[in-house]
VEXSEVO-727192 format. One record per residue: residue in three letters; y, z, x of N, C-alpha, C in turn. Coordinates in steps of 0.05 Angstrom, whole numbers, plus 5000, padded with zeros to 4 digits. Example, Ala and Ser with C-alpha at 12.3 -4.5 7.8 and 13.67 -1.06 7.14 Angstrom:
BEGIN
ALA488651565264491051565246493451565264SER495551425257497951435273500151575258
***
This chain:
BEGIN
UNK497650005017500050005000502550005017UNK504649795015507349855029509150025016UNK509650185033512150425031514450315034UNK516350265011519350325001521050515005UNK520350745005521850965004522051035036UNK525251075035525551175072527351415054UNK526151605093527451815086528351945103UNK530952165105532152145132532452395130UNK531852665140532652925145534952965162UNK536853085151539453215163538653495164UNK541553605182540553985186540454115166UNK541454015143542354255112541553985094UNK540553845092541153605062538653295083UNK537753185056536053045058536752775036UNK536052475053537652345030534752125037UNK535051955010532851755011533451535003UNK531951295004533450985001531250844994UNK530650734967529150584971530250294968UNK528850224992529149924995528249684976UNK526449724963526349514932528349594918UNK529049704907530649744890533049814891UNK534149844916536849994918537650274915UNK535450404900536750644890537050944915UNK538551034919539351224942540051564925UNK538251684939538851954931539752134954UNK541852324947542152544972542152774965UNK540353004975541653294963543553334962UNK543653624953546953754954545553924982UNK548154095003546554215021545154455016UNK542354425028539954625032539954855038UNK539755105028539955385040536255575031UNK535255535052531955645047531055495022UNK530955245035529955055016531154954988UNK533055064981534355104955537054864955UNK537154724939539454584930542454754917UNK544954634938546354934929547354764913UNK547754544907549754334894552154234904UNK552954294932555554294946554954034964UNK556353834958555853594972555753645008UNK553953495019554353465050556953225054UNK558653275082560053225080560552965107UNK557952935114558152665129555152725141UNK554652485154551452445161551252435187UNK549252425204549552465234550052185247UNK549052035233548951675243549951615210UNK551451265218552351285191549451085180UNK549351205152547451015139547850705129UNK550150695123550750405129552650265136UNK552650075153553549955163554249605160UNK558049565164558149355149559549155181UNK557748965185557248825210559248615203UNK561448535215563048325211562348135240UNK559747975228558447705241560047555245UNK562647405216563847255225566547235233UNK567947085250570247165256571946975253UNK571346695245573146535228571746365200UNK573646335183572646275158573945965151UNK571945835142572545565133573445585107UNK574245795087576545845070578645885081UNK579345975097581746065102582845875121UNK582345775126583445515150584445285130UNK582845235107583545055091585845135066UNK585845445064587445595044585645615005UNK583345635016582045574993581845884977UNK582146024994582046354984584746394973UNK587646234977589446234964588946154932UNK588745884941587945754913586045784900UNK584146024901581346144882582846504870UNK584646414877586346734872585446894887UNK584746924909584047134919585347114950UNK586447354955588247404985586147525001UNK586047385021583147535034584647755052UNK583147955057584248225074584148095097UNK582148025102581647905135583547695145UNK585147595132586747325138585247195154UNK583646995125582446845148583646565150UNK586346565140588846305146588946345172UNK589346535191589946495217588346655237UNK585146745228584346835249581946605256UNK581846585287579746335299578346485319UNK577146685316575246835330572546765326UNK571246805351568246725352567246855339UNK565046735323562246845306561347175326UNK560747315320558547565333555447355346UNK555747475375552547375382550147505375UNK547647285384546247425375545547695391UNK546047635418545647855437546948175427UNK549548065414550548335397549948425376UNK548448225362547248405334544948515339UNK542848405364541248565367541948835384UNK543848865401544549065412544149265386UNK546949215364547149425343544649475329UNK543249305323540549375302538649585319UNK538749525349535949725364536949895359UNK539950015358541350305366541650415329UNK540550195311540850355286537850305269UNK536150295288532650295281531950475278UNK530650565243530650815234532050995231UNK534750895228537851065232539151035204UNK539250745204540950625178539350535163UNK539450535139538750395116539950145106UNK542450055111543049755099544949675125UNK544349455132547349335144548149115126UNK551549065117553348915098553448745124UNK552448535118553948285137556448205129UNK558048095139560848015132563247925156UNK565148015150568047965174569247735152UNK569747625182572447325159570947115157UNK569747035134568246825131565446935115UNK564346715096562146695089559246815111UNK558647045116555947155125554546825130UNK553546775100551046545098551946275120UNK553446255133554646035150555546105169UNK553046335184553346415211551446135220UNK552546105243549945965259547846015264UNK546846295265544146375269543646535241UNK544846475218544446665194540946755204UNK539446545200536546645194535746865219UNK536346845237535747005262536247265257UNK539147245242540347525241538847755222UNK538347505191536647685176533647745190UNK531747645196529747685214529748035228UNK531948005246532548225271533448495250UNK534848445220534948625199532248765203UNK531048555195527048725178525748775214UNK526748685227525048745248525049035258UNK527549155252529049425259528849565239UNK527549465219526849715203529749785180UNK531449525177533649505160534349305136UNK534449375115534949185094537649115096UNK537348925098540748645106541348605078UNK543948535063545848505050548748405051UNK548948215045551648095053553347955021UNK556247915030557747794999558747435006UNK558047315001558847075000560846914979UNK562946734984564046634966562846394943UNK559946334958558546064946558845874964UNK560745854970561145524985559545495010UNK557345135014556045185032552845355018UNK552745425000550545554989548145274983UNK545945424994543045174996540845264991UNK539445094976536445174963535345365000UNK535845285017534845415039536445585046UNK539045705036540045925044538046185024UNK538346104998537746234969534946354979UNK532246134999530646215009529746465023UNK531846385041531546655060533246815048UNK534546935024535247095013533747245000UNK531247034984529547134970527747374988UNK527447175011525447335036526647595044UNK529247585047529947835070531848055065UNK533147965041535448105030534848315005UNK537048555009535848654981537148604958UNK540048574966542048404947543348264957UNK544348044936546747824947549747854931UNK550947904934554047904917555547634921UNK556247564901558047354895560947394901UNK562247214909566047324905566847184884UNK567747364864569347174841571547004846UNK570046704859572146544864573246244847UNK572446344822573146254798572445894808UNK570145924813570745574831567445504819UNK567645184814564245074815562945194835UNK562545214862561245254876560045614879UNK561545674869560945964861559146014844UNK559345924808557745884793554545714805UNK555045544825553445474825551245584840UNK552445714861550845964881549546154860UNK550946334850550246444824547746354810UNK548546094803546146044784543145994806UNK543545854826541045854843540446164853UNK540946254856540346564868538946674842UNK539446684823538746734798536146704788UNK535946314788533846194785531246304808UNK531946374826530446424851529646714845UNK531146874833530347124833531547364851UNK533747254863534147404883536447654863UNK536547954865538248044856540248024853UNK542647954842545347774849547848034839UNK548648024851552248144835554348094834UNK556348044828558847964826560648124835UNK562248084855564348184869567448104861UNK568448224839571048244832573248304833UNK575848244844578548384860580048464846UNK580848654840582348774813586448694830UNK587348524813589848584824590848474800UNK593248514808596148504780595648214763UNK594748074776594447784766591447784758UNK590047954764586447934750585848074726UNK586948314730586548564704585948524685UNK588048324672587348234636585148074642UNK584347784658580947674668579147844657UNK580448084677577248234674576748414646UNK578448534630578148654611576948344589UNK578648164588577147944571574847894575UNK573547804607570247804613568848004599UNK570248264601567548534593567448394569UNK569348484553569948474522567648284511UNK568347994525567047744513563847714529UNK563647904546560847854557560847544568UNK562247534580563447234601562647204618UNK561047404635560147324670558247264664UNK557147104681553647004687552847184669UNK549447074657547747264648545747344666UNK544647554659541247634687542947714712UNK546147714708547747864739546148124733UNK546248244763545048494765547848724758UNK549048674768552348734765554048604776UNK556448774764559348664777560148894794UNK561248844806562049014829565649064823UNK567049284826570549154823571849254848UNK573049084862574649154880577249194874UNK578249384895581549454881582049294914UNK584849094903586549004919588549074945UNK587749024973588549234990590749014997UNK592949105006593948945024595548875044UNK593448705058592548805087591848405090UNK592348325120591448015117593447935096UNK591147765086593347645067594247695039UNK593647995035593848125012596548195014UNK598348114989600848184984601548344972UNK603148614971603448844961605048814930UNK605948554921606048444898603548484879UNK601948464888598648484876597248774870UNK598148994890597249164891597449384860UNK595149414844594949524818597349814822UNK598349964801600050164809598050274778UNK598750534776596950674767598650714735UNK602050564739602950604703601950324700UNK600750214703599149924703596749924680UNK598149944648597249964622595049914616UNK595849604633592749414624589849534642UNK590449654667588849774685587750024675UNK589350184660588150474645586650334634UNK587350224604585850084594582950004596UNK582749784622581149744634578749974631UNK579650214652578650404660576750524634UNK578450554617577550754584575350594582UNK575450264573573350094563570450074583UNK571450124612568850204618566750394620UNK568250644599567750944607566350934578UNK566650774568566250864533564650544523UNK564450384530562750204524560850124530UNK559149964520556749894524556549614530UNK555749614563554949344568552749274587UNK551848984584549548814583548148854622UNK549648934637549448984664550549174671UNK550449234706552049484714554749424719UNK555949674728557549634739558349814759UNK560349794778560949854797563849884809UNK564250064828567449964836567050074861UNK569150014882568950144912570450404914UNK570050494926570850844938573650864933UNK574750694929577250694932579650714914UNK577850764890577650694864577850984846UNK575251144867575451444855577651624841UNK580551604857581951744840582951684817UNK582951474814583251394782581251404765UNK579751504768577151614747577551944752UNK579552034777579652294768582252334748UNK583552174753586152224721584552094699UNK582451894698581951804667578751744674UNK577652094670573851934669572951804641UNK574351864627573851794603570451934598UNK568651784590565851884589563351864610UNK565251864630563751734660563352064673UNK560752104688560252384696561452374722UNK563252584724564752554757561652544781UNK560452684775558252734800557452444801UNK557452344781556152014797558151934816UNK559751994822561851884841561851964869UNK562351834885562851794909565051734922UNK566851884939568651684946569151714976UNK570851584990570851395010568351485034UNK567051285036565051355064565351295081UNK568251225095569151155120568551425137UNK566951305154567051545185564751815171UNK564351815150562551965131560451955130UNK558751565112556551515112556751245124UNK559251095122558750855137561250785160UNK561150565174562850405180562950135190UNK565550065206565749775208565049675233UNK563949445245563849325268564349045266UNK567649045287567448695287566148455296UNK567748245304565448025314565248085335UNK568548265350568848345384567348585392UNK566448715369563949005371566749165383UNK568449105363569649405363568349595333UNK568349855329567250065312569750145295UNK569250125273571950235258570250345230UNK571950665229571350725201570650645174UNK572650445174572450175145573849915158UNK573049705147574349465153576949435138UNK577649575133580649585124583049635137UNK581349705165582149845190583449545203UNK581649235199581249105216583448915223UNK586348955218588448785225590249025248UNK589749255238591949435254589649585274UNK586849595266585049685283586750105294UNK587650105267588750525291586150705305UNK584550645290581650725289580050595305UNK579350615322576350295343575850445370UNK574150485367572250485384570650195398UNK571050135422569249935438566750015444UNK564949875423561949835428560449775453UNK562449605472561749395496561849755520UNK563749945505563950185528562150395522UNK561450435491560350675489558350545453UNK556050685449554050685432555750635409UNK553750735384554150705362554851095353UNK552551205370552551335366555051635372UNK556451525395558651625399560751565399UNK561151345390563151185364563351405342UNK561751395330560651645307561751935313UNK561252025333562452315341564352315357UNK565752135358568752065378571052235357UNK572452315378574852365373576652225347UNK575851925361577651735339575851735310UNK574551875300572351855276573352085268UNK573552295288574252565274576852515262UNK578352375278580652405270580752205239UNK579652045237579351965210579052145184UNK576752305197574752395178576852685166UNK579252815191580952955193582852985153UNK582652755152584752735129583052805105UNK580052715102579252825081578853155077UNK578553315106578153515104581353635104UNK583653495106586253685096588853555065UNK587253365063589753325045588953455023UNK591253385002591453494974590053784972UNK591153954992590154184992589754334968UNK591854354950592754494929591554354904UNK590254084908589253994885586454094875UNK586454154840583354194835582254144835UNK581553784838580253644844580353434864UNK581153504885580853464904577553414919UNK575653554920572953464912572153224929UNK573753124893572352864884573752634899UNK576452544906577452424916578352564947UNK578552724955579652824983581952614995UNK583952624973586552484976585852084987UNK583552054975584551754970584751635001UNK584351345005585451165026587151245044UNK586651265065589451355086590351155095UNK588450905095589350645108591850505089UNK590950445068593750325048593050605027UNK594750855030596551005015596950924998UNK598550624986599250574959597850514950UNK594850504958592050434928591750614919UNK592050884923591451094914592151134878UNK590251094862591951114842591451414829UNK592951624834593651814819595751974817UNK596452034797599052204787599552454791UNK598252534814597852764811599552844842UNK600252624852600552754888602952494893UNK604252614915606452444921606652174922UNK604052054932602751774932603251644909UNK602451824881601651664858603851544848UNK603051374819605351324813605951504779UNK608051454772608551684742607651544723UNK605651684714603551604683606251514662UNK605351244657606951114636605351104613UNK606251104588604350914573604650714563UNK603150604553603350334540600850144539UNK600849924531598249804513597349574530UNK595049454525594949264538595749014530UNK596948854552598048514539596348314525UNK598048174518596148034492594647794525UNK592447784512589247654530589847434534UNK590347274553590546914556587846804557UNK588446574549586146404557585146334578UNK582446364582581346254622580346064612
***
C-alpha cells in the first residue's frame, strides 16, 4: 500500500500533509501529550516553499498581463533575468528532502514554460516533495496537462479573462488534474467577482477559486489597491460567509483581517494568516531567500542561498527580523491572534478598521452589476 500521509514532529506541536488530497493538519502546542489549543508560532524548516524558477515572462514583455487586467507584482514588462538552473533547484530540493511538503513553482513568468519544466517536476517527487505551480494558460499542451497529471498535486489557473486560459482550464479538467482558479481582487474586479459567485460563472468541476488581494508592487498600481470602505468588497466578504456554493473557496493570508472586522458565518479558527518566515518562503531565480515574494522588487528581507543553506536563511537574523512584527504589533488589539497586524510589506492592504493602517468603516451598497 502507498503512504500519503507525511508527518513532521516539532518540539511542542505535530503537523501532517497529505499529499493526495491536499489536506494539512497542525496541532495546537503539546503539553504531556495534551493539545492546549494555542497555535504554534512558526516551524523549524519552512513547510512550504514558493521557488521562483522563472525570471522573465513572455507576458510581460509583450504587455499581455496589462491587457488581461491583471498588473503583475513581479513586473514582468521589464524584468529579463535568467530562468533558475537546474543545478539550483536541485541544490534547494536535497536541503528540503523530508523537510517540506509542497514547493509553489513560480517567479515572473508562466512555471509551465521553464525549459526544463519536466526535469524540475521529476527532482519534486524525487525528494520526497509534491510540486504545484499557477499558470496563466498561455503556451498550455496536451503534454504539459500530462506531466501535470503525473507529478503535480494542484494546478491553478490565473484569471486572465483570455481564450487561452479557458482553454488550459478546460484540458486540465478533461485530464483530471485538480484545477483552481486564481483570482485578483482589485478596485476594477470586485463587482466580476461578486457577479461570477452569484451566477455560478466560473468553470464547472473547478476544484476552487482562490482570491487574491491586490498588492502593489511591480506593476501593481496603488489606484487598484481594495480599501476596506470599499462597499462592494464588504459585500463581497458577507456573500461568502453566508452562502452556498458549488466549489471552494479560498483567499491568501493577506486577506485575514478583513474577516476579522466581517466573519460573517466563517469560523475564525479556520484561518490562517501570513506564513512569511513562519511556515513558508520565497526563493528567486538568483537563489536569494525571502520571507514572501512580495519582498521581491525591494528585496529588505534576502538572504543569499549561493552563501548560506536554506536552513539558516530560516534562523537568520533577517527572518527574525520579519517574523519580529508579528510578535509586536497591534499590541492592544483583541484580536490580534488572528491577524498579528497584517502585511508589513504593503501596509495599505491591510484591511481593518481597527488600527492606524485601516481605513474608516463606511457604509454603503453594492453598485449596480455590469455586464462581462
Amino acid at each position: 500500500m502507498v503512504a500519503f500521509m507525511k508527518t513532521r514532529r516539532e518540539k511542542d506541536f505535530v503537523t501532517c500533509f497529505d499529499e493526495k488530497s491536499g489536506k494539512y493538519i497542525r496541532t495546537g502546542i503539546l503539553v504531556d501529550g495534551v493539545d492546549t489549543g494555542k497555535d504554534p508560532f512558526m516551524a523549524s524548516f519552512p513547510e512550504l516553499l514558493d521557488v521562483g524558477i522563472m525570471g522573465h515572462c513572455i507576458h510581460g514583455k509583450s504587455g499581455m498581463c496589462i491587457m488581461a487586467g491583471v498588473e503583475c507584482y513581479q513586473d514582468g514588462l521589464h524584468s529579463d533575468n535568467s530562468n533558475m538552473s537546474i543545478a539550483d533547484f536541485r541544490t534547494i530540493a536535497a536541503q528540503c528532502k523530508n523537510q517540506t511538503y509542497q514547493i509553489a513553482l513560480g517567479g515572473c513568468g508562466d512555471p509551465d514554460q521553464h525549459e526544463n519544466f519536466a526535469e524540475l517536476l521529476q527532482i519534486c517527487r524525487d525528494n520526497n516533495i509534491v510540486p504545484n505551480f499557477t499558470t496563466s494558460g498561455l503556451g498550455m499542451t496536451p503534454e504539459i496537462v500530462a506531466l501535470c497529471k503525473e507529478y503535480c498535486g494542484a494546478v491553478a489557473v490565473s484569471w486572465y479573462r483570455k481564450e487561452y486560459t479557458y482553454a488550459a482550464i478546460d484540458m486540465l479538467l478533461e485530464a483530471g488534474v485538480k484545477t483552481n482558479i486564481h483570482y485578483v481582487l482589485t478596485n476594477n474586479s470586485i463587482v466580476e467577482a461578486i457577479k461570477r459567485l452569484k451566477n455560478h460563472d466560473f468553470p464547472k468541476n473547478i476544484n476552487a477559486v482562490i482570491f487574491l488581494l491586490h498588492k502593489p508592487i511591480g506593476l501593481g498600481t496603488q489606484e487598484n489597491v481594495i480599501l476596506w470602505k470599499n462597499a462592494d468588497f464588504r459585500q463581497f466578504i458577507r456573500y461568502i460567509g453566508t452562502e452556498k456554493i458549488p466549489y471552494k473557496i479560498g483567499f491568501d493570508s493577506c486577506t485575514v483581517p478583513a474577516f476579522v472586522n466581517e466573519p460573517g458565518n466563517i469560523d475564525m479558527k479556520s484561518l490562517d494568516t501570513c506564513e512569511g518566515a513562519r511556515w513558508s518562503a520565497y526563493i528567486t531565480a538568483d537563489m536569494k531567500m525571502l520571507p514572501c515574494s512580495f519582498d521581491n522588487q525591494a528585496k529588505r528581507w534576502s538572504v543569499d542561498l549561493r552563501k548560506y543553506t536554506i536552513q539558516e536563511a530560516w534562523n537568520s537574523d533577517v527572518f527574525e527580523d520579519f517574523r519580529n512584527h508579528f510578535r509586536q504589533s497591534c499590541a492592544n488589539c483583541e484580536d490580534r491572534s488572528f491577524c498579528m497586524g497584517g502585511c508589513q510589506i504593503c501596509p495599505e492592504i491591510v484591511l481593518c478598521n481597527k488600527c492606524a493602517r485601516g481605513e474608516t468603516f463606511q457604509e454603503g451598497s453594492v453598485s449596480d452589476l455590469p455586464e462581462f
